[in-house]
C-alpha positions, 0 to 999 in steps of 0.5 A: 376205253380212254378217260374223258378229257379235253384234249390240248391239240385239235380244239376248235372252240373249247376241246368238248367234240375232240373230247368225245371223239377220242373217248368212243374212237371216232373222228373229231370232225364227226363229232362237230358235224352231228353237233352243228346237226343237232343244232338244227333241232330244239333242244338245250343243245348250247347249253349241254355244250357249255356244261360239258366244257365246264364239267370235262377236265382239260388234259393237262389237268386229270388225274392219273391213277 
């Protein structure tokens, strides 16, 4: 499995859904749409979005090892 990054081509707002779909293989628009999905529901979704651009390097930023 790649690393987890924001990656720099097909952001919408801050890269974290296109992050998490290359990273489990999936579309980035599957991602978005179980996201705004997940919207509908309570819960502390907002905020996991905002710690996960925060927390979630960008691609120009990670370290190759």
């Amino acid at each position: 499995m790649n690393s987890l990054f924001r990656p720099r081509d097909g952001r919408i707002l801050a890269g974290v859904c296109a992050g998490l779909a290359l990273r489990f293989g999936l579309r980035p628009w599957t991602v978005r749409l179980i996201f705004l999905l997940s919207c509908l529901l309570p819960g502390p979704q907002f905020i996991a979005y905002l710690v996960a651009w925060i927390v979630i390097p960008s691609e120009g930023r990670t370290a190759t090892v």
